[in-house]
N, C-alpha and C positions, 0 to 999 in steps of 0.2 A: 455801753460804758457810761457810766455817769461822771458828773465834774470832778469829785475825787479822786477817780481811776487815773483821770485823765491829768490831773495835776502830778499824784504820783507819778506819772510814768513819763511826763515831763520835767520834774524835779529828777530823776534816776538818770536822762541823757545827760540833763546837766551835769552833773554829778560824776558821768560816767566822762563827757567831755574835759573837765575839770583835771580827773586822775589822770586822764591820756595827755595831758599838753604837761601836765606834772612829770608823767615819766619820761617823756620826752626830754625835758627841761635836765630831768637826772641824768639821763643817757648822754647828752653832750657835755655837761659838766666832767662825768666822768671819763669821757673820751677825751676832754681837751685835758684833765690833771693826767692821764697818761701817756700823751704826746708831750708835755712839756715835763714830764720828770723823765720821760726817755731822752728826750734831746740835752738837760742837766746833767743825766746822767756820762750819755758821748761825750758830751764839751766838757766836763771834769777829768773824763778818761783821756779825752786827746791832749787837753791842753797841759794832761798832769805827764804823758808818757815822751811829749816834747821838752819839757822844764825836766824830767830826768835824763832825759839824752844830750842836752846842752849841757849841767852840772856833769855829766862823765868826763865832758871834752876839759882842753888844760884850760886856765885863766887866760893864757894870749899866747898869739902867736913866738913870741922871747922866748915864754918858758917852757915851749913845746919839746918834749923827746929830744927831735933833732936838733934844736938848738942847745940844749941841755943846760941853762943857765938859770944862774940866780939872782936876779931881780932886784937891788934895792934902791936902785931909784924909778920913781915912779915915770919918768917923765920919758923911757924906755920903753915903753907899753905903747901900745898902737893908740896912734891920736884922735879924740872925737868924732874928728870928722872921716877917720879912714876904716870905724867899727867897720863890719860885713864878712865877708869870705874875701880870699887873698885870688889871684887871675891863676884860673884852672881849678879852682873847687868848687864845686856844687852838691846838692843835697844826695844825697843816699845816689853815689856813684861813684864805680867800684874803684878804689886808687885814686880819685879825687874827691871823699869826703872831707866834709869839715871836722879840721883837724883844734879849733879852740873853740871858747863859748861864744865869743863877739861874733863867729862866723853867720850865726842865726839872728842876726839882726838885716832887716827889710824880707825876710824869708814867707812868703806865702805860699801855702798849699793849700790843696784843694783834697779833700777826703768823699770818696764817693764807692757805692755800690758795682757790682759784679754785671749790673745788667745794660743790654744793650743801652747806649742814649744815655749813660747814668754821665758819664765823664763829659767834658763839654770844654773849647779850648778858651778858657776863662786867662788873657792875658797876663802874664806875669804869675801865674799860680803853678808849681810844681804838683802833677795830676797823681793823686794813689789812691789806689784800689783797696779798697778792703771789702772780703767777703761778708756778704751779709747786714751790710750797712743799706739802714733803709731810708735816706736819704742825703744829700751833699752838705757837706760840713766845710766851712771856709776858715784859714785860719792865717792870721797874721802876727809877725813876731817884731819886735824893735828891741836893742840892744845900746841901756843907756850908760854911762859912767854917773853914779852917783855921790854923793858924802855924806857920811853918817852926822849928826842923826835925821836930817830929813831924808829920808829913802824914796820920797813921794817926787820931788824933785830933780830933775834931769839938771848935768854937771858937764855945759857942754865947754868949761873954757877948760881945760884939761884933766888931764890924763889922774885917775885916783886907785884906790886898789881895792876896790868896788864896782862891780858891774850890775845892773839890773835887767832883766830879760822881763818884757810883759807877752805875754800871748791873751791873743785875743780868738772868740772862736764864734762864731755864726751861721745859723742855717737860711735857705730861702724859706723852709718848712715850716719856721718860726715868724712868721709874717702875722701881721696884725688881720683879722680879718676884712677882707673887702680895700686893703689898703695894701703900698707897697714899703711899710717901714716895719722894716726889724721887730721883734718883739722882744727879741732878748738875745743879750753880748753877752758873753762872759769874757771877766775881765782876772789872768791867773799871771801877778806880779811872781818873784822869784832875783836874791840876791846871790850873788856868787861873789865872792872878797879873795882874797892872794896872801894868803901870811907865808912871810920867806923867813 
């Protein structure tokens, strides 16, 4: 082989080295934009099918069924500081669910897969299963009195006929590489108002 050869066919590993660390380089790009539009996708699905389950319940405990009343003064309404579920309701349990929207205020759950180890006793999180989830989804809810028109701001000196429900939803899966902080909250605001 003379120095030609030789240079060619040194030029050609390079070359060939070159494309390999290339496709590599595509292969995790492309695996990390389908780990994070999968986990986008759950955290819009979870935190959108909990903001419709609250919106089903009544504006408060007063105007509930069994109380069967009608509201006009605001100052009736459950007071800032007593938002939450009422003694004896808890989440999705049978004949003491929550029965208004402020119930879902400090409510955290924990969303995990079917398989052994998936569930974990993560204190203060109410544990559910769902099939086929492939990995833990954490979620927190707070339940504010607001006033229009700042909706952004929390309205803790009384009682309005506006509430805001924010859920928050995060995975450990979503971790920053090599690091132990979050990579991404989703943050899914939601008003509920009382016209009587």
């Amino acid at each position: 082989m003379n120095l030609g050869q030789m240079l060619m066919v040194t030029g050609a590993i390079v070359l060939l080295g070159i494309l390999v660390l290339n496709a590599n380089s595509t292969v995790y790009q492309a695996s990390d934009s389908m780990y994070t539009s999968e986990f986008g996708m759950t955290a819009v699905s979870l935190s959108t099918s909990l903001v419709e389950e609250a919106m089903g319940k009544m504006f408060d405990k007063v105007v509930a069924p069994a109380n069967s009343l009608a509201v006009y003064d605001s100052t009736l309404l459950t007071s800032p500081g007593a938002l939450g579920p009422e003694l004896g309701e808890s989440y999705h349990v049978a004949g003491h669910d929550f029965n208004d929207f402020d119930d879902f205020n400090n409510l955290k759950i924990c969303y995990h897969g079917s398989l052994p180890g998936d569930a974990d006793a993560t204190s203060g999180f109410v544990q559910v299963q769902v099939t086929g989830l492939q990995a833990k989804y954490y979620v927190s809810c707070t339940v504010t009195y607001v006033r229009p028109p700042n909706l952004d701001a929390d309205y803790t000196v009384r009682q309005t006929w506006h509430k805001k429900i924010t859920v928050k939803v995060w995975s450990p899966s979503a971790l920053k590489p090599g690091s132990s902080e979050i990579l991404d909250t989703l943050t899914y605001p939601a008003v509920m108002s009382y016209w009587n």
